[in-house]
N, C-alpha and C positions, 0 to 999 in steps of 0.2 A: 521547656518546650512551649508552656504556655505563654511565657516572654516573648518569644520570637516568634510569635504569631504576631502581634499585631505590627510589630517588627516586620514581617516579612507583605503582610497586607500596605503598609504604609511606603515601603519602596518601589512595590507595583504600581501604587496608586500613583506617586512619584513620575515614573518609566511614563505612563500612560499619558499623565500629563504636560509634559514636556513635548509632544509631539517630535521629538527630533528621529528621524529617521539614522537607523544607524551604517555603520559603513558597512555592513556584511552587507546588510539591504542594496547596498551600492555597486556592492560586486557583482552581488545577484543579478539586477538590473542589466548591468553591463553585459552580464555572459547572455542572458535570455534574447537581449537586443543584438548580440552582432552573432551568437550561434544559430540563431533562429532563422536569417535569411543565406546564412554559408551553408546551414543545412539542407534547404530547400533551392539555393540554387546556384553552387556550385558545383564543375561537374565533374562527372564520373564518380568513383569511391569517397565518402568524405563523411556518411554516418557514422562509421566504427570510431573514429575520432571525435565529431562534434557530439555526439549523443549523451556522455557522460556531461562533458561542461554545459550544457545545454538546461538540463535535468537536476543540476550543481544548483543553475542560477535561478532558475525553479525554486528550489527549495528553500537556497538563502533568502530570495523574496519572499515565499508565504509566512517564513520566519520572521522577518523584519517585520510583517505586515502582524502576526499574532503578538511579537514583543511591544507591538506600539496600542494593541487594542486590551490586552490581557495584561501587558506590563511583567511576564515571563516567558520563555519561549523554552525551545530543545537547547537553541544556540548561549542562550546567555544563564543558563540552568549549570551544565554541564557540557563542556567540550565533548569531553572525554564519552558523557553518555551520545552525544551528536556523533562523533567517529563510530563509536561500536554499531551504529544502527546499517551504514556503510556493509560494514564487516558480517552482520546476520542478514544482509538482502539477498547474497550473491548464494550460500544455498538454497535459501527460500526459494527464490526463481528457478533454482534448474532442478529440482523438484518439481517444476512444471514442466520445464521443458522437458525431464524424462516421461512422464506421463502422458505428454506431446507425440513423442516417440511411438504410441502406442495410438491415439486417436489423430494425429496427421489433421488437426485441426487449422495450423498454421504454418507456414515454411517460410524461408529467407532468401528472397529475390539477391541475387549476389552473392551467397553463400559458397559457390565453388568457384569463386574470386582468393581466399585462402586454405592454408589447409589448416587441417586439423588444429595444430598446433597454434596457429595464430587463430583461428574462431574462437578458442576455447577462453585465450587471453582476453581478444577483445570483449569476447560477449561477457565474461565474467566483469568487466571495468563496467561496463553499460546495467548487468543487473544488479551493480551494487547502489542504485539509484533509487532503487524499488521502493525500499522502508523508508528510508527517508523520508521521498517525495509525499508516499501516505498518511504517516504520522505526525508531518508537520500539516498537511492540510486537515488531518481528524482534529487536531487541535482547534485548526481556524475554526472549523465547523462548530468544535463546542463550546466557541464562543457568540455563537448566533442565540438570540434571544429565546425561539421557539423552543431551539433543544435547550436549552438547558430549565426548562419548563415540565422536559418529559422525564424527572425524577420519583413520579408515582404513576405506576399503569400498571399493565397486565402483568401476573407473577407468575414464574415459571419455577417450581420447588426444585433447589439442588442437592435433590437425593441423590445416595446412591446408584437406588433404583434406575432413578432416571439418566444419570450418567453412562450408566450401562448399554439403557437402551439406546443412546446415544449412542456410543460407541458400535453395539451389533449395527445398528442403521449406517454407519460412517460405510461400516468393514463389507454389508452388503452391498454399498453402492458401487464402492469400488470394485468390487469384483464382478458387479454388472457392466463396468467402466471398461474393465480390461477383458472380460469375456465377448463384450459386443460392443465396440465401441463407437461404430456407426447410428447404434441407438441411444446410445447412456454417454453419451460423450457428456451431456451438460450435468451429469456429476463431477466432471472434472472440479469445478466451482463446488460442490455441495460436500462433494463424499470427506473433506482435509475439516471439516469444519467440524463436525458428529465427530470425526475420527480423534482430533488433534484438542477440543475442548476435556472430555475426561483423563488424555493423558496430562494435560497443563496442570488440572486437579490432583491430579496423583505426582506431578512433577512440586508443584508450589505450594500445592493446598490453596490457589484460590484461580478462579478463571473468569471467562463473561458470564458465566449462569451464575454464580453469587450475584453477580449486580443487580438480576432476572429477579433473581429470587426476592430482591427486594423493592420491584417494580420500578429498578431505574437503567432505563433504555438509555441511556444519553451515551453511552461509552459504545454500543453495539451503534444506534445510527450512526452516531461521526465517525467511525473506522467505515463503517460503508461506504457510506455518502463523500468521505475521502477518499476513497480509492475508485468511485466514480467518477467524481472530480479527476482525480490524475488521470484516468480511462480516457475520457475526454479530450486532452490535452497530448495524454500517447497517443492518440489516433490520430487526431489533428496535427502532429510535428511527424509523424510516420510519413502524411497519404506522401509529401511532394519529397520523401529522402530517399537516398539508395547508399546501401545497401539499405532495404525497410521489409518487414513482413505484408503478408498477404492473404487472408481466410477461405477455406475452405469446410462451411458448417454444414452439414445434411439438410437439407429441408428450410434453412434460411438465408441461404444465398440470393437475399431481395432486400430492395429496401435499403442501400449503406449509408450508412453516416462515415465521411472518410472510407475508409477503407473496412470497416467492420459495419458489419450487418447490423441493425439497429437492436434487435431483439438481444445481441450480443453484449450490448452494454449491462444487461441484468447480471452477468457474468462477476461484474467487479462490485459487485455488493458484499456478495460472502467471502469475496476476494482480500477485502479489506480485513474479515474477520481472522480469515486462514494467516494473514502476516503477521496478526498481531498474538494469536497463538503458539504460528513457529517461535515468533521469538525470544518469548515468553517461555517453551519448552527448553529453548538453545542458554538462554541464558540463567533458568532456573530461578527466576522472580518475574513478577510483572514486567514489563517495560515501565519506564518513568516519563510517562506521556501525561500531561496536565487533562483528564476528562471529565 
């Protein structure tokens, strides 16, 4: 082991120096550059189609872009772990969208354009986008200088104790979430986080409060800060597509950026954290994300 470390330092270093962009980077490119204006303005029905390759070339890019700064990425790590992430998006997401069901926070402009049967298809291809899209840009993120600076701060002890109360806090939220959900809707984002951290604990023996515990934030802000970044960018490739969503939030229906209410993008902070616990649960170890 301790061979192939410096082994393994010395081909990144390699990868990094080379500057050569690699071909995935090029696919990436390609899909972003011609899904990007078929999406927005071709017409009639054409997001249930373009929105997966869209989100694809996304991803291959921010990948290209961490393999050439960091000299590893998802992509050139593990295929195989790069596909499973695919495969843990798609219930992650409708996990939300059940809970949608219940606070009608967003709905799908075009939506009774199919039925059942074909919504189910499509929208499952489109949220198998999800992980991905975040994980490869938490990466980029933790390769920014600042964060990776924030490996000593404030500690958060991963007692049991405290996992507990984690957990009771998760399970109240949500039940104020689905008992009034015109008030508590914005646990929708909070309650999975409390809820889904001491189960990862109990699933793996280890989660984000070990890292807490040891005053290093760098792994909690880049899952955020990366799935506000992709927040970003789904709202931006959403305003000008159809079939696309549309918000309706209580009390902050002001103020859009795109098509979502400004205040709304706080939403995908703990958003980031909630994916990287599902999957973390689904797959019964960490994810094998570089943070």
């Amino acid at each position: 082991m301790a061979a192939a470390e410096p082994e393994e330092k010395k081909r990144k270093e390699s990868v990094k120096a080379s500057g050569h962009w690699p071909l995935h980077g090029w696919v990436g490119l390609a899909l972003v550059a011609s899904m990007w204006p078929a999406n927005w303005f071709l017409p009639g029905l054409r997001t249930q189609i373009l929105f997966a390759p869209l989100w694809l070339g996304y991803t291959l890019s921010v990948d290209a872009v961490v393999l050439l700064r960091r000299g590893s990425s998802l992509w050139s790590r593990s295929r195989r772990e790069f596909l499973l992430l695919f495969a843990l998006s798609t219930p992650a997401w409708w996990l939300f969208e059940l809970i949608d069901q219940r606070t009608r926070n967003w709905r799908y402009l075009g939506r009774s354009q199919f039925t059942n049967t074909q919504y189910f298809f499509l929208a499952t291809i489109c949220f198998a986008t999800v992980i991905p899209a975040v994980f490869e840009t938490a990466e980029l993120v933790a390769g920014w200088r600042w964060v990776r600076e924030l490996s000593t701060g404030w500690r958060m002890r991963a007692t049991r104790r405290n996992q507990a109360i984690l957990f009771l806090t998760g399970a109240i939220m949500l039940t104020l979430l689905l008992l009034w959900p015109r008030w508590f809707y914005p646990f929708t984002w909070l309650s999975l986080v409390f809820l889904f951290e001491p189960l990862a604990a109990w699933r793996t023996g280890g989660s984000l409060l070990d890292r807490l515990a040891r005053g290093d934030w760098r792994q909690v802000l880049a899952l955020a800060l990366g799935a506000l970044i992709c927040g970003f960018f789904w709202e931006l490739w959403n305003f000008h597509s159809y079939p696309r969503w549309v918000y309706d939030i209580p009390g902050l229906n002001h103020f859009h950026l795109f098509a979502m209410p400004a205040p709304g993008y706080l939403g995908y902070l703990p958003f980031g954290l909630e994916l990287y616990l599902i999957a973390e649960i689904l797959l019964g170890r960490p994810p094998k994300i570089e943070i």
